[in-house]
C-alpha positions as CSV (number, residue, x, y, z in Angstrom):
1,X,21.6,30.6,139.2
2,X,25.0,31.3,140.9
3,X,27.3,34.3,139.7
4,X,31.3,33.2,140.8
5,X,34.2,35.5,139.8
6,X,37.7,34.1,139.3
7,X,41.5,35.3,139.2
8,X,41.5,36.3,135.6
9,X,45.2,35.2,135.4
10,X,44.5,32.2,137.3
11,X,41.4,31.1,135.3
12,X,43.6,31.5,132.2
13,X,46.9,29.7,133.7
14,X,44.5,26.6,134.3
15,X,42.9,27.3,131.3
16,X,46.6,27.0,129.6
17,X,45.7,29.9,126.9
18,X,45.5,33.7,127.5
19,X,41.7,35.0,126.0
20,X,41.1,37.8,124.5
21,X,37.9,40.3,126.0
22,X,35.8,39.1,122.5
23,X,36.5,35.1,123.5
24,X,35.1,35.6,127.0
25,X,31.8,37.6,125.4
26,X,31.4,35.1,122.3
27,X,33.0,31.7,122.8
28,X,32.5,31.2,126.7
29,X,28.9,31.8,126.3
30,X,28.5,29.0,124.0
31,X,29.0,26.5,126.8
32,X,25.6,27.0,128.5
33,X,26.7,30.1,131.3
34,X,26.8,33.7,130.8
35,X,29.9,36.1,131.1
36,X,28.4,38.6,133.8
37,X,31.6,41.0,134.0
38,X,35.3,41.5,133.1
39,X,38.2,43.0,133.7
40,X,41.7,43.0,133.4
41,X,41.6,41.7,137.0
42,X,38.8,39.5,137.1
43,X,36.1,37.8,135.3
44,X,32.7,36.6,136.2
45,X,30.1,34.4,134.9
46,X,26.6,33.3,135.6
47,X,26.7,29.3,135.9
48,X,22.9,27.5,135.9
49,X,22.4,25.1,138.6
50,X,22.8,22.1,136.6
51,X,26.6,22.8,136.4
52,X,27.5,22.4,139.9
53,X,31.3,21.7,138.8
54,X,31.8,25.2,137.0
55,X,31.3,27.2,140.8
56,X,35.0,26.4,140.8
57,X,37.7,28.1,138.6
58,X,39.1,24.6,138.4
59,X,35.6,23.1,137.1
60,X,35.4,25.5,134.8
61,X,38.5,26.0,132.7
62,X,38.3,21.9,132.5
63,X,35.1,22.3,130.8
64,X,36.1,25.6,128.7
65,X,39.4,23.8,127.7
66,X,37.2,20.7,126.0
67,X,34.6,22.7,124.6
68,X,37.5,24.8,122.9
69,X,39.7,22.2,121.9
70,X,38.0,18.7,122.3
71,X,39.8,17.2,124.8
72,X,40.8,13.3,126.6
73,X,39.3,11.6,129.2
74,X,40.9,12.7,132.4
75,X,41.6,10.4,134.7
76,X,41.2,11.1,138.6
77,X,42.7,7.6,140.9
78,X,42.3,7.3,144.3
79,X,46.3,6.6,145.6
80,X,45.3,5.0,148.9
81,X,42.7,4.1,150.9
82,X,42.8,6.7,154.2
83,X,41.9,6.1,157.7
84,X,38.0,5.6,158.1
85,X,35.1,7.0,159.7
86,X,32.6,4.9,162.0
87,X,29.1,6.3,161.1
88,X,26.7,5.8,164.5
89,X,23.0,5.1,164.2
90,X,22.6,8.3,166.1
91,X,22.7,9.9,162.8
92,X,20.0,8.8,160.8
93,X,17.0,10.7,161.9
94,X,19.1,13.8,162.0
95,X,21.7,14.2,158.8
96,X,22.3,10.3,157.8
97,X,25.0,10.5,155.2
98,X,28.7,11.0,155.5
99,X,31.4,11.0,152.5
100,X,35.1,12.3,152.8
101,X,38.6,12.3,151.5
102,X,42.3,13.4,152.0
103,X,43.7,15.7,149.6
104,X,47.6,16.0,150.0
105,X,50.4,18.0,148.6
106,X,47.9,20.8,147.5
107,X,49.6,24.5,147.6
108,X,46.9,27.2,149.0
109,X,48.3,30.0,147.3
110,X,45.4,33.1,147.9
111,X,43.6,32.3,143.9
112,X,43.8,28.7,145.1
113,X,42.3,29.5,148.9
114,X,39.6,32.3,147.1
115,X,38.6,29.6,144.9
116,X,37.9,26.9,147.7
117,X,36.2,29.4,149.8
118,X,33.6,30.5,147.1
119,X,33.3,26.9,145.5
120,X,32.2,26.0,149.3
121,X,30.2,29.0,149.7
122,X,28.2,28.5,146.3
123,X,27.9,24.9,146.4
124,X,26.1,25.6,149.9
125,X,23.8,27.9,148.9
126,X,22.5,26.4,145.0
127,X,23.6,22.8,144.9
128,X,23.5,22.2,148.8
129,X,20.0,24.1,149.4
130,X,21.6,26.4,152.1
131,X,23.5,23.5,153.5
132,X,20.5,21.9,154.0
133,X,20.7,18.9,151.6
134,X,24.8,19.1,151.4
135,X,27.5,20.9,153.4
136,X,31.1,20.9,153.2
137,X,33.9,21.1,155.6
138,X,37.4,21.5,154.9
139,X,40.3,20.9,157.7
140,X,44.0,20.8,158.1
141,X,44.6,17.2,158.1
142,X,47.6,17.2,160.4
143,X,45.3,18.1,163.5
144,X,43.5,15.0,163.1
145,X,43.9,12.0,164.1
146,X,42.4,8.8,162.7
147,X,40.1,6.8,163.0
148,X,36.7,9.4,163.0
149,X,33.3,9.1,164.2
150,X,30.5,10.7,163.1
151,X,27.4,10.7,165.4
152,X,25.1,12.9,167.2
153,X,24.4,14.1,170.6
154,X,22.4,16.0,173.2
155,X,23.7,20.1,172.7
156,X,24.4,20.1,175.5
157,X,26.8,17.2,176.3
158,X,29.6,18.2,173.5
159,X,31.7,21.7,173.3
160,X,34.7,22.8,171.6
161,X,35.8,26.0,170.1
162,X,33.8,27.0,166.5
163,X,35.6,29.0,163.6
164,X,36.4,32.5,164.7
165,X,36.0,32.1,168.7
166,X,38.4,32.1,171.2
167,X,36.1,29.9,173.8
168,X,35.0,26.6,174.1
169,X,30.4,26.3,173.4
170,X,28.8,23.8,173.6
171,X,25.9,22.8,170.5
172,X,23.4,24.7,172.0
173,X,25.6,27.9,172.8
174,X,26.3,27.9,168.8
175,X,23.7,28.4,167.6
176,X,22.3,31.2,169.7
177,X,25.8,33.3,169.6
178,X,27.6,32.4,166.5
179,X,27.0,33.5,163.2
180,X,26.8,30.2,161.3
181,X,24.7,29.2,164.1
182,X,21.8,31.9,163.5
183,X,21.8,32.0,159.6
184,X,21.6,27.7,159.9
185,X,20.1,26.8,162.7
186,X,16.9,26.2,161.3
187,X,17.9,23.2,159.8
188,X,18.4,21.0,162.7
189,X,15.0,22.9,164.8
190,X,13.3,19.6,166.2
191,X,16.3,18.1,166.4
192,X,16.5,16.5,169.7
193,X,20.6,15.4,168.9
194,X,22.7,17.5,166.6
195,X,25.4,15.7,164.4
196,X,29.6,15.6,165.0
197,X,32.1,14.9,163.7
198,X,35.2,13.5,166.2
199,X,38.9,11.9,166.0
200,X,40.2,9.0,168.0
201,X,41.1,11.9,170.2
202,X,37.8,13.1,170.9
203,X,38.4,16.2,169.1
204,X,35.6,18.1,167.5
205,X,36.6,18.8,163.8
206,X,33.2,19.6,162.8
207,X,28.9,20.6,163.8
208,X,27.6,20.0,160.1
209,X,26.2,21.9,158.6
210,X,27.1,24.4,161.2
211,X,30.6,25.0,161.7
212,X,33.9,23.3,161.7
213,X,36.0,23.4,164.6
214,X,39.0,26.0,165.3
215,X,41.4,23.3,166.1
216,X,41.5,21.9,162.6
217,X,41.4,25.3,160.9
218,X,42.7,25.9,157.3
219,X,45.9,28.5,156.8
220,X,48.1,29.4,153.8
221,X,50.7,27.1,155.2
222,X,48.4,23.9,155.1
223,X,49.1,21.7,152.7
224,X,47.4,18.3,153.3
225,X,43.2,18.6,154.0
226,X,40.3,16.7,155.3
227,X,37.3,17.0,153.3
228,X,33.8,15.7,154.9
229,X,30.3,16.0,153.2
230,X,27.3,15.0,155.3
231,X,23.5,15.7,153.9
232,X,20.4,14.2,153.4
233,X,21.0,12.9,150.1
234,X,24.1,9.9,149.9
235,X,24.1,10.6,146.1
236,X,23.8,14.9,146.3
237,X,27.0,14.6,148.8
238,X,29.0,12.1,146.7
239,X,28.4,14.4,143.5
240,X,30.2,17.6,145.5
241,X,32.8,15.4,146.9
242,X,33.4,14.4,143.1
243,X,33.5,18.1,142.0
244,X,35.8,19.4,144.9
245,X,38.1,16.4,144.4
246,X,38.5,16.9,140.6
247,X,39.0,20.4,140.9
248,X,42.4,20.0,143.6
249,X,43.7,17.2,141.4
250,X,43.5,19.5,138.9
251,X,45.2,21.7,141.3
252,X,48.3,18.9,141.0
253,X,47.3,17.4,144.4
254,X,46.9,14.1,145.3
255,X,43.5,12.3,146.5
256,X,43.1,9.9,148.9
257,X,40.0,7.7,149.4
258,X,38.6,7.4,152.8
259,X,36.7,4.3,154.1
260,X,33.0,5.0,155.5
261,X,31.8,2.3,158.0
262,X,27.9,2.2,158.7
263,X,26.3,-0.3,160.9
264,X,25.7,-3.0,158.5
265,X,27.9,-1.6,155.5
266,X,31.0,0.2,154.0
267,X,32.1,2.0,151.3
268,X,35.4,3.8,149.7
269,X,34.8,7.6,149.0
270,X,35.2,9.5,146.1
271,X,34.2,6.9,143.6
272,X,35.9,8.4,140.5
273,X,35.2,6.0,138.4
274,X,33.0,7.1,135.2
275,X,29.7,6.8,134.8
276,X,28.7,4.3,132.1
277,X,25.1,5.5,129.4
278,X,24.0,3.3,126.6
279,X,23.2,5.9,123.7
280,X,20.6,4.8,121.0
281,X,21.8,6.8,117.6
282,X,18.5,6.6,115.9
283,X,16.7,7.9,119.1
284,X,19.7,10.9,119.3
285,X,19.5,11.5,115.6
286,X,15.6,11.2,115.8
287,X,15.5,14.1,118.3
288,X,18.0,16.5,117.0
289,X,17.0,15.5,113.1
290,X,20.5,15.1,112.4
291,X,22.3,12.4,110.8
292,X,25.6,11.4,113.1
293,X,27.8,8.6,113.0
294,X,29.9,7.2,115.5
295,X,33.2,9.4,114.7
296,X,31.2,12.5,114.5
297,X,29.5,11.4,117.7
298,X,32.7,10.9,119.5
299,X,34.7,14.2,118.1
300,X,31.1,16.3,119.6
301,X,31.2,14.9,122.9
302,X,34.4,15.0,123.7
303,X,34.2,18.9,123.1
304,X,31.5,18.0,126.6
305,X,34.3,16.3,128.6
306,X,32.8,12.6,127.3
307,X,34.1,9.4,125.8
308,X,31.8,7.7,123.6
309,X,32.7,4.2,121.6
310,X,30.2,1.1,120.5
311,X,27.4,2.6,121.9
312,X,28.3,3.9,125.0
313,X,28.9,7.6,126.5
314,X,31.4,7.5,129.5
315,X,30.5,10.8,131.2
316,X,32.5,12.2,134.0
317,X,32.2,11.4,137.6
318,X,32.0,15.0,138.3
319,X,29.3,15.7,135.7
320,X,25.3,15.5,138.3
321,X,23.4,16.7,135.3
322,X,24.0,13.8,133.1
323,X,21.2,10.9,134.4
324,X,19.6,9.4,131.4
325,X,20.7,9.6,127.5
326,X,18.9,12.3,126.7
327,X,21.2,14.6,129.0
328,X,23.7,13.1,126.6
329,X,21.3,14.3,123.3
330,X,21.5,18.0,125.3
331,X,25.2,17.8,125.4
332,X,25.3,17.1,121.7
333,X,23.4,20.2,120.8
334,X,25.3,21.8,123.2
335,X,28.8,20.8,121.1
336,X,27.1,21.4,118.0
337,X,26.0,24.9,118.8
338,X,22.3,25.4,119.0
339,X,22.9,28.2,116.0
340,X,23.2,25.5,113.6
341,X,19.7,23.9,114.2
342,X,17.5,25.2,111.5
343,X,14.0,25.7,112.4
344,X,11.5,24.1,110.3
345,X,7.3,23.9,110.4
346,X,6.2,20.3,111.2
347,X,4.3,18.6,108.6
348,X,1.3,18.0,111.0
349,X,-2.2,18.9,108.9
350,X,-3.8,20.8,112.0
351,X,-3.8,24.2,113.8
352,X,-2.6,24.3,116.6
353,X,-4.4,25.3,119.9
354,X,-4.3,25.5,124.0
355,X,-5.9,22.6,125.1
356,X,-8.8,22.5,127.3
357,X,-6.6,22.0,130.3
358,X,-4.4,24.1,129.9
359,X,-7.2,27.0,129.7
360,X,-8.7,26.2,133.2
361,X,-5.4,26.0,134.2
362,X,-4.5,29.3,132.8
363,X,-7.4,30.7,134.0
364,X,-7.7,28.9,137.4
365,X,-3.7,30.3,138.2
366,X,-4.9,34.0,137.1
367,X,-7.5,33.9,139.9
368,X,-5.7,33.0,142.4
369,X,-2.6,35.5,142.2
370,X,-5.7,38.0,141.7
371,X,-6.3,36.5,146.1
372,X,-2.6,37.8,146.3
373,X,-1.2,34.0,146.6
374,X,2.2,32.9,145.3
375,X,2.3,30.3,142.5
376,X,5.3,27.6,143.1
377,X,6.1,24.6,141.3
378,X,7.6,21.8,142.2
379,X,8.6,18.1,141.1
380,X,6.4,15.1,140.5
381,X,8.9,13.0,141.8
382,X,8.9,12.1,145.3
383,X,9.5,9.5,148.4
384,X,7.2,7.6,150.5
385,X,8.8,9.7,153.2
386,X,7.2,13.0,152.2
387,X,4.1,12.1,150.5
388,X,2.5,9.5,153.2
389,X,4.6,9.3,156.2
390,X,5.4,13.1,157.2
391,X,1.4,13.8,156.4
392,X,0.6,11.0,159.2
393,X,-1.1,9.1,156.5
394,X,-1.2,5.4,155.5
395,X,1.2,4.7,152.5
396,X,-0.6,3.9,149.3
397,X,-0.1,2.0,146.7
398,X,2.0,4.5,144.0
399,X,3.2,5.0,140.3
400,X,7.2,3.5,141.8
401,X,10.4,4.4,139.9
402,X,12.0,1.2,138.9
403,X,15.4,2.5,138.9
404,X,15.7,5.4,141.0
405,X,19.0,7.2,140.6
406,X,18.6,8.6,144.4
407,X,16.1,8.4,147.3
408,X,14.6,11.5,147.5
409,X,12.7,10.4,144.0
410,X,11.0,7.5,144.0
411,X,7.7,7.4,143.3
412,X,5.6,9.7,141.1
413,X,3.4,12.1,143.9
414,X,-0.4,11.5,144.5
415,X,-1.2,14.9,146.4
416,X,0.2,18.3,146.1
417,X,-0.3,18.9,149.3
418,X,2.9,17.3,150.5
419,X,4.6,19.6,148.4
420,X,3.1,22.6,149.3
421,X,4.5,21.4,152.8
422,X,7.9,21.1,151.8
423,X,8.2,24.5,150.4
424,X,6.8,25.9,154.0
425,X,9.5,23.8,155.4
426,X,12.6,25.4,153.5
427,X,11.3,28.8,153.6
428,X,10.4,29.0,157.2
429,X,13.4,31.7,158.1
430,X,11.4,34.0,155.1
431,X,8.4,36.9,157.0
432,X,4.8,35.4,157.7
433,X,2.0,35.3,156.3
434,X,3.3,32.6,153.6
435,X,0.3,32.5,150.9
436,X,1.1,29.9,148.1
437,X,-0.4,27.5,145.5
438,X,0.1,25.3,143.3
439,X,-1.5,23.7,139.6
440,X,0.3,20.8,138.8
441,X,0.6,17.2,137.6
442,X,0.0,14.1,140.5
443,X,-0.3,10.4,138.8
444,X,-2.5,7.9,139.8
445,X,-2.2,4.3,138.7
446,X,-5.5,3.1,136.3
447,X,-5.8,-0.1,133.7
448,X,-4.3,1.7,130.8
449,X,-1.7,0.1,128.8
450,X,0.9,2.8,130.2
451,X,-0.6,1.6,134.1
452,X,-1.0,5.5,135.3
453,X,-2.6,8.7,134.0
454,X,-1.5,12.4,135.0
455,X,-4.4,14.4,136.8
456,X,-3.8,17.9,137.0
457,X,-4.4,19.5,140.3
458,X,-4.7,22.6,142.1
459,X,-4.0,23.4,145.8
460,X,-3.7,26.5,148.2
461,X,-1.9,26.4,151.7
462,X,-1.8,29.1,154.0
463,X,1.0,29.8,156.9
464,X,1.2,32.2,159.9
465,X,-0.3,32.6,163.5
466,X,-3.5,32.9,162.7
467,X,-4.3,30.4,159.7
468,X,-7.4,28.5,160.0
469,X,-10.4,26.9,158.5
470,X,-12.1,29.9,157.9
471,X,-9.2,31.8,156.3
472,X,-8.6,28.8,153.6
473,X,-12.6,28.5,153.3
474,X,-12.6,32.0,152.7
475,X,-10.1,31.6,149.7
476,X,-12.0,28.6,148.3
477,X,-15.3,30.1,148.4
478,X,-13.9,33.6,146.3
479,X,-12.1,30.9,144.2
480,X,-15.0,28.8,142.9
481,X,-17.4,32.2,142.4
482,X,-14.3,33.5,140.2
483,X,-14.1,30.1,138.6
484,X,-17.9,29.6,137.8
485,X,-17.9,26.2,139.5
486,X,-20.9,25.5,142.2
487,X,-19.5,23.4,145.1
488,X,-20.6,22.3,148.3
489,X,-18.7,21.2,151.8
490,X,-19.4,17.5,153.5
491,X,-17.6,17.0,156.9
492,X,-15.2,14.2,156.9
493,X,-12.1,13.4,157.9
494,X,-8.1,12.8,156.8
495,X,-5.4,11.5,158.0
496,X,-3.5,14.7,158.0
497,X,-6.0,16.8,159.5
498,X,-7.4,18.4,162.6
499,X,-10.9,16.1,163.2
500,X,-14.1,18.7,162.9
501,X,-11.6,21.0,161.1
502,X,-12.0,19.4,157.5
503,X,-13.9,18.5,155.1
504,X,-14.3,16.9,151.2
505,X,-15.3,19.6,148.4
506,X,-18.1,18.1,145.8
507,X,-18.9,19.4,142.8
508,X,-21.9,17.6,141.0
509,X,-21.9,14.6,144.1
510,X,-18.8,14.2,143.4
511,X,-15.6,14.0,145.7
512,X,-13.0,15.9,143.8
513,X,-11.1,17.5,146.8
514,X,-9.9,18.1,150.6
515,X,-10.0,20.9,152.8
516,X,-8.6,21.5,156.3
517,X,-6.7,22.6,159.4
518,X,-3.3,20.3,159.3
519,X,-2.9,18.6,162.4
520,X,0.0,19.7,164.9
521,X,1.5,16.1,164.8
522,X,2.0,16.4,160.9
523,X,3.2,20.3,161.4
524,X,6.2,18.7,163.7
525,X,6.9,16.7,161.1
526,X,7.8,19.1,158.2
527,X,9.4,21.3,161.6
528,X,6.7,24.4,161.1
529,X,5.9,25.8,164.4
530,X,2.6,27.8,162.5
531,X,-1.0,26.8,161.7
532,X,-1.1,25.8,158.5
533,X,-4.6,25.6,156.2
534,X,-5.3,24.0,153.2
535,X,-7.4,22.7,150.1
536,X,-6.1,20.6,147.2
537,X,-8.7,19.2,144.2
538,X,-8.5,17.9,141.0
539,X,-9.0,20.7,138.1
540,X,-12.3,20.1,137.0
């Protein structure tokens, strides 16, 4: 969770009301966040992560204004059509996606600059994953000159002067003297090309997720900006360029769309159009044991910032949290005011009781932070990318989401150990040895009506400069003792592992696991420049 303090007199000039100290303790918490301070001066609040567009004062008084006094759909149009920016193949393999805009007529007073500089700095580190999966950069548009290009070269081959220096560096020279350059350099290590943005000048304006360029820098006399989002994730990019756009309209400046031309495609960005949900009534009413009706339907969510009529809830451009309609079902609660839910006792004529499961489980995940290993948990959904190709392994065939909302989640995982690899991957700037595990839920299609069952697994990997079979055998052997489980090792082989360094764990003849040395190949892949040891099984 992020913690963002705002200008209280600007928060409450955009808010259009003053509030008393008691409103900010009793009523703001209502909507979902948590007032962490307050002063005559200032106020804080503690905003969870699925509310990327209350990091901004602007976000935030939109939402607080609804909630408080229901509110009308907002409308955010595009005026024009901007310039464009030529996206080169270069890009794909190192930070594929591009969206921007033009914001004119904007006045950076030093609440409006504040709030820019935090919403970019916030967004960065929650929404952006350290400006690994988005990053933002904002430039004085009258340095540029259109059209762009965005594409990426040897470090090298490109220099121009970063934020804050006086002399020209090329890529390379950025990120071993400048600041940026150390605290986010990790996320283009392998990289062989680093990404750019240029004009039809040839004029850097930005290294995302680096640093922008000093030429295009942003003063208290600018009044017309460039915004450019580039990531890993078209639809996590789009969302923030949604969130800063609504906020600086809100700001009474004027957005202008930007065309962005790929090699065999093009788009217009920011789409601010709304975002259209079919909502089911008996299934809302079902699930809340409530007892709405269309009116009462639409006077609750419009308190959220959404339209509904016949059926169908128009949610906010701005809004990422909103994906299915029982997001919509949350908001509703939400509105109502979770206070007024009485609880009741289910008429169900049994006691209820941990599973059988769940007890291994409980007791399996005691054991092993008892080995001094860190428990993390991540999501079942996933991408062909990261659960087959970056392991060096064949693709299999995989529960597939039909309608996946963005590309990193398409499928439903079949191994943790893919996982476990992606968390070594974002944390590798964190001290060695990195000791984690993992008990969780992989899905593997069967003949069942529903075509898939969930099979709860368990798996251990182990990072530094000295991981290695015996280390991880070691852990599996003081495991399955603790456990009461007698198990025995066959050589064999995998796809993702070092041949002669791995093996298959059976328990009663029976295959129900992997353990091994991950081959260097597959360690290039995820960037990790340590050993890495593992086992993954099912929890028998």
């Amino acid at each position: 969770m992020a913690v963002v303090t705002f200008d209280r007199r600007d928060f409450e000039s955009l808010l259009g009301k003053k509030l008393k100290d008691s409103d900010y303790t009793e009523k703001v918490p209502m909507i979902g966040v948590t007032t962490e301070s307050l002063s005559s001066d200032s106020v804080s609040f503690e905003v969870f992560p699925n509310r990327p567009d209350m990091l901004s004062a602007e976000g935030f008084s939109r939402a607080l204004k609804a909630f408080v006094g229901g509110g009308k759909k907002l409308k955010y149009p595009a005026a024009k059509v901007y310039g464009g920016i030529k996206v080169d193949k270069s890009v794909q393999n190192v930070r594929p996606y591009v969206v921007c805009a033009v914001v004119r007529n904007l006045k950076l007073t030093d609440s409006v600059l504040k709030s820019l500089i935090q919403f970019q700095e916030k967004i960065h580190e929650t929404f952006g994953r350290k400006r690994e999966r988005v990053a933002v950069g904002i430039h004085d548009v009258s340095k540029i000159e259109f059209p762009l290009k965005y594409a990426a070269y040897e470090p090298s081959k490109i220099s121009f002067v970063p934020l804050d220096k006086k002399e020209k560096l090329n890529l390379a020279q950025i990120l071993k003297k400048h600041d940026k350059g150390k605290d986010y350099g990790w996320i283009l290590e392998g990289k062989k090309k680093y990404p750019v943005i240029t004009d039809a000048k040839n004029n850097v304006l930005s290294f995302p997720p680096i640093i922008n360029g000093e030429l295009t820098r942003v003063t208290g006399k600018t009044r017309d900006l460039f915004i450019d989002v580039t990531g890993t994730s078209k639809h996590y990019i789009s969302k923030t360029l949604n969130i800063l756009c609504a906020s600086l309209i809100d700001r009474n400046a004027t957005v202008d769309a930007v065309k962005i031309d790929y090699d065999k495609s093009s788009e217009i960005t920011p789409d601010m159009n709304y975002q259209k949900i079919k909502l089911d009534k008996d299934y809302l009413n079902g699930l809340l044991d409530a007892d709405l009706n269309d009116n009462e339907l639409k006077t609750i969510l419009s308190k959220m910032g959404i339209e509904f009529s016949g059926g169908i809830a128009l949610v906010p451009f701005y809004r990422t949290d909103v994906m299915h309609q029982i997001d919509i079902v949350e908001d509703v609660a939400i509105s109502m005011g979770y206070e007024k839910f009485e609880p009741r006792i289910p008429k169900i004529p049994t006691m209820a009781a941990r599973s059988e499961l769940q007890e291994k489980c409980s007791a399996a995940r005691e054991i092993m932070i008892g080995l001094g290993l860190e428990e993390v948990v991540s999501f079942v959904l996933t991408n062909n990318e990261k659960q087959f190709k970056m392991m060096n392994a064949p693709v299999e065939e995989a529960a597939t989401i039909l309608n996946p909302k963005t590309e990193d989640y398409t499928i439903c995982r079949k191994y943790l150990t893919p996982s476990l690899m992606s968390v070594l991957s974002e944390n590798k700037h964190n001290e060695y040895p990195q000791r984690i595990f993992e008990i969780g839920d992989c899905v593997r299609l069967s003949d069942k009506d529903t075509g898939a069952d969930n099979v709860r697994k368990i798996a251990v990997a182990i990072c530094h400069g000295n991981a290695d079979i015996n280390e991880i055998k070691s852990v599996l052997e003081t495991f399955m003792l603790s456990y009461g489980t007698n198990y025995a090792l066959k050589n064999s082989s995998h796809p993702s592992m070092i041949k002669g360094r791995c093996g298959d764990i059976i328990v009663g003849g029976k295959k129900i696991g992997f353990i091994g040395e991950v081959d260097p190949p597959v360690l290039q892949n995820w960037g990790l420049e340590k050993p890495v040891a593992v086992f993954e099984m099912v929890v028998e």
